[in-house]
C-alpha positions in Angstrom: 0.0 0.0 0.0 1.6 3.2 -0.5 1.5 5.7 2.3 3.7 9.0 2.5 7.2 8.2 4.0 7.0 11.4 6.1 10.9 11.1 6.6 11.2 12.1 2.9 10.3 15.6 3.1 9.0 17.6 0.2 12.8 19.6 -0.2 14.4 16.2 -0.4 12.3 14.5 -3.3 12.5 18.3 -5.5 15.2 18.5 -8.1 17.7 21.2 -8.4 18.6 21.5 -12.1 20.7 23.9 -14.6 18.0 26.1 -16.5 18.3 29.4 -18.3 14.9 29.5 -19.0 14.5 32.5 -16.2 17.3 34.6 -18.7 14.1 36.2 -20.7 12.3 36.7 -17.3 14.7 36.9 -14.6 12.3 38.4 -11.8 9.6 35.4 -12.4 9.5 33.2 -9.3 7.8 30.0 -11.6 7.7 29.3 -15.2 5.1 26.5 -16.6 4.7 24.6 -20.0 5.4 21.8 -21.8 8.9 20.5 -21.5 9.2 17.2 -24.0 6.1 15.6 -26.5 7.0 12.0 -27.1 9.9 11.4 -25.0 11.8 14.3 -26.8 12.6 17.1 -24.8 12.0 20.6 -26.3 15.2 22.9 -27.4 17.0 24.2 -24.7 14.8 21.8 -22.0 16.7 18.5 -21.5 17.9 19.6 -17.8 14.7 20.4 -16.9 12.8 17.4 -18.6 16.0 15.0 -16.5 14.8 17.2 -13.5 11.0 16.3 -14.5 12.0 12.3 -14.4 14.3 12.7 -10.9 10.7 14.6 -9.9 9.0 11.4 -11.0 11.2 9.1 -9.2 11.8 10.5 -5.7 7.7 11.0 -5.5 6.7 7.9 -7.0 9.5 5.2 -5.5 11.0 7.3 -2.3 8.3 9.3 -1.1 4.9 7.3 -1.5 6.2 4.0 -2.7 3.9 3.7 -5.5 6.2 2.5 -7.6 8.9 -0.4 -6.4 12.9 0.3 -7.8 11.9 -2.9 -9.7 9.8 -1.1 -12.1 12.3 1.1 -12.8 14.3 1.6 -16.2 17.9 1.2 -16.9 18.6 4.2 -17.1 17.5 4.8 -13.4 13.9 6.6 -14.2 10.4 5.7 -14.2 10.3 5.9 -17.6 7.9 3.5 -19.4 6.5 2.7 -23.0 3.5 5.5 -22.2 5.9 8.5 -22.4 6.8 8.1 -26.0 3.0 8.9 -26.6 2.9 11.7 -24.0 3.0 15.2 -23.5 5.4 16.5 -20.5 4.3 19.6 -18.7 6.5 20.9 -15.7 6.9 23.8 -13.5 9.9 25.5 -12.9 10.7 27.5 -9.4 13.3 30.4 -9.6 15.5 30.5 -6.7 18.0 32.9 -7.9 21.0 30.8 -6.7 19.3 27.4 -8.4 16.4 26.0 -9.8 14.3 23.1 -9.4 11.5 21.2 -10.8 8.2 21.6 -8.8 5.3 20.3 -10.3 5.0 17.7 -13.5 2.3 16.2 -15.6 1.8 13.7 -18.3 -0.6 13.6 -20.7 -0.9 10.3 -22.3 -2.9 10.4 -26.3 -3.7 7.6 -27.0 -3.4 7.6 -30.6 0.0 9.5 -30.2 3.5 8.6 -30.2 6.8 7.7 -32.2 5.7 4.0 -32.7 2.4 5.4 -34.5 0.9 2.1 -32.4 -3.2 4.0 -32.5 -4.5 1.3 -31.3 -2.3 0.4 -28.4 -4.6 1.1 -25.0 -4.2 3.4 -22.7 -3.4 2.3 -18.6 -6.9 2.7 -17.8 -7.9 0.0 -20.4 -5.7 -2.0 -19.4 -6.4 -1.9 -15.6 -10.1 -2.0 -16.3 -10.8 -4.1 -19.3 -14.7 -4.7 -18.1 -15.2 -0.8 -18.5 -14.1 0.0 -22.3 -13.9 -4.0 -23.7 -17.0 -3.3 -26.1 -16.5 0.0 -26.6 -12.6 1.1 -26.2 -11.6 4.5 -25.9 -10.8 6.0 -29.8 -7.4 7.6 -30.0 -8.5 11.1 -29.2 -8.8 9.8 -26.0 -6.2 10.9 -23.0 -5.0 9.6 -19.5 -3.6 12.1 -17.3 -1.0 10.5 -15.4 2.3 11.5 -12.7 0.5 14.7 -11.3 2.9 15.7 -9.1 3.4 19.3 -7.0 5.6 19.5 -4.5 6.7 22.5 -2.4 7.7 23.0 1.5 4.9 25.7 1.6 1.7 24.2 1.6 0.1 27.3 0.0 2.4 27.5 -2.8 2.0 24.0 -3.0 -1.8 24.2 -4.0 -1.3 27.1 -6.6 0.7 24.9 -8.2 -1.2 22.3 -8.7 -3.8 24.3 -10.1 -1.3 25.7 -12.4 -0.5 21.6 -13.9 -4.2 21.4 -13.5 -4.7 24.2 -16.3 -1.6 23.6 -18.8 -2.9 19.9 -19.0 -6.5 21.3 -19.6 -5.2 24.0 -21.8 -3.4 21.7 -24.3 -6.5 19.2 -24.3 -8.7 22.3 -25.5 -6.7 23.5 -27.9 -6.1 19.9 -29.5 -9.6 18.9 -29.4 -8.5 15.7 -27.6 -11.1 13.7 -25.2 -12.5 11.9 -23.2 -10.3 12.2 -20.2 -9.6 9.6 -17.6 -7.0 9.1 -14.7 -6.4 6.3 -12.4 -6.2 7.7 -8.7 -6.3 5.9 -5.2 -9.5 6.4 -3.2 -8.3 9.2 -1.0 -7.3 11.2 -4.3 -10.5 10.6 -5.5 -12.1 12.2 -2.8 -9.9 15.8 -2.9 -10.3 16.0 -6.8 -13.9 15.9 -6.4 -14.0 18.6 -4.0 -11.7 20.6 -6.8 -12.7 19.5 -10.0 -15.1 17.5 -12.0 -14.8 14.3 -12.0 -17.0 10.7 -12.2 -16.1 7.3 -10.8 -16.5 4.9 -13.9 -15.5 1.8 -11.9 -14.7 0.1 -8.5 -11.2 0.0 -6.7 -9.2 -2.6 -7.8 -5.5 -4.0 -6.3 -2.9 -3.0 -9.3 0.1 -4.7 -8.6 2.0 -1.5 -11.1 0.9 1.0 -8.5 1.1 -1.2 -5.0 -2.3 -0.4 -3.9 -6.2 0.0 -4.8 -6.9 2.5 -7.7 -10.4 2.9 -9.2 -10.8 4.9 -12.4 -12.2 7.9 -13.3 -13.3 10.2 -16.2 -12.7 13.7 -15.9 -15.6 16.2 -17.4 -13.1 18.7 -19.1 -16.0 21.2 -20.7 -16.9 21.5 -17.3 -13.3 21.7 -16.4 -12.8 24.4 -18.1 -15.8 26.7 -17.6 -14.8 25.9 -13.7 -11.3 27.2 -14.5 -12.4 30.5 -16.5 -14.9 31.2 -13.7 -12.3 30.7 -10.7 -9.0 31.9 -12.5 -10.0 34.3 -15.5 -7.9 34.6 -18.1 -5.1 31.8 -17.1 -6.4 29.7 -19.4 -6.7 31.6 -22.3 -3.1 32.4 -21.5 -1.6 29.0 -21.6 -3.8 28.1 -24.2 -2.0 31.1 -26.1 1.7 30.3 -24.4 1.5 26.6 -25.7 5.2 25.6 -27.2 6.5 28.2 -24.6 7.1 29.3 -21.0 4.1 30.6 -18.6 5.8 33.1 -16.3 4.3 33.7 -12.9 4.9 34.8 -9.5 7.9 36.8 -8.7 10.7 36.9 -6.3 10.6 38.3 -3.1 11.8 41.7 -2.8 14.9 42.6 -0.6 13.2 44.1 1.8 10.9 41.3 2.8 13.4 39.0 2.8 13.3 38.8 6.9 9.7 38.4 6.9 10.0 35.5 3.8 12.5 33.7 5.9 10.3 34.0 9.2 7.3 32.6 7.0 8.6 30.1 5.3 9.9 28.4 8.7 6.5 28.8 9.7 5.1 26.9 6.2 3.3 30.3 5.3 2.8 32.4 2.5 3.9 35.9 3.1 1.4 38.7 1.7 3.4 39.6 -1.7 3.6 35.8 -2.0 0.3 35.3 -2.2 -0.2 38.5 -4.3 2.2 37.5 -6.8 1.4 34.2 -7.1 -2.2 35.3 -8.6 -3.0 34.6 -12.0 -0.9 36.9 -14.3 
């Protein structure tokens, strides 16, 4: 079963990497968007798509054991056959002195990939073959899949999940691709449908892959998306518009509340122009 190792803390399973994406927008605290399609990094990204994977790992393996180091792949990764038909989103945190990967997403097309295999099915078909045996999922259809956000403040920590939330959604509505489904434990079930909409399509079920009981869901993206332009005007229309480059966001803490960020932080709390800045831009 996997259960937070709380001895893994959130600073020890978040990548530092080497990025220069901040050299356009050096006063941005975060930068978001899609970092590889099909297992192939995007120019000037291959740090921060290795930073993406060591994300992947330390979560997924050290943190919640959801993953065993069996299932792992040569090369040390999580890495499996999926991500050659995914889309990689990320998000970046500036820290002036280094930078590390925060948050990570990937969007699995079904009928998407370098081994043009359209008819290969997605992880939920394969966990839940009584669902979708009669009628399986056309290749339109997408499995979102390592949501990850990870911070030491628990309030930065939500904004950015909303942030992955919305650069998966935005690249789903601007590539016309659907239904949506995820496979999620039962507790995760039970915070995404107090955030966002989403259906049980079928009883928990042991999978061996993830060490525990998953059940699957659909998620209602038209919905979705009227939820996000209602809560967070405009950020979608901006990603939508940023796709194939960086989301800048946030900004870093001015000198003179660096004494009160470093008492704040200690205490797991966002100071006032954090929470300011890190508002939809």
């Amino acid at each position: 079963m996997s259960i937070i190792n709380k001895s893994v803390t959130n600073e020890q399973v978040i990548p530092v990497v080497k990025s220069s994406i901040f050299e356009s927008c050096p006063d941005a605290r975060f930068a978001l968007g899609i970092l590889a399609i099909e297992d192939v990094p995007l120019d000037g990204l291959e740090n921060e798509y290795e930073g993406y994977f060591d994300l992947r790992r330390k979560v997924y393996v050290d943190q919640t054991g959801q993953l065993h180091e069996s299932e792992l792949a040569e090369d040390g990764t999580d890495r499996d056959q999926d991500d050659c038909r995914s889309v990689a989103f990320g998000v970046i945190e500036n820290r002036i002195t280094d930078h590390r990967v925060v948050a990570a997403a990937r969007l699995i097309i079904k009928g998407f990939g370098q081994d043009n295999q359209t008819n290969r099915l997605l992880p939920v078909e394969e966990f839940c073959p009584e669902i979708f045996g009669e009628v399986p999922i056309p290749a339109e259809g997408v499995e979102v899949s390592r949501l990850i956000a990870r911070h030491e403040n628990a309030g930065i920590q939500k904004v950015l999940q909303w942030k992955i939330y919305a650069a998966t959604l935005g690249y789903i509505a601007n590539h016309e691709l659907g239904p949506t489904y995820a496979v999620v434990e039962p507790w995760l079930e039970r915070h995404l449908k107090g955030t966002i909409p989403v259906s049980r399509i079928g009883e928990p079920r042991y999978i061996e892959h993830y060490l525990d009981y998953n059940l699957p869901i659909q998620v209602h993206t038209d919905q979705f998306v009227d939820q996000m332009n209602m809560s967070h005007p405009g950020l979608l229309d901006d990603i939508q518009q940023a796709e194939g480059s960086m989301k800048y966001f946030g900004s870093l803490v001015p000198a003179q509340y660096a004494t009160e960020f470093a008492e704040r932080r200690s205490q797991n709390t966002p100071t006032p122009s954090e929470r300011r800045n890190l508002k939809t831009a």
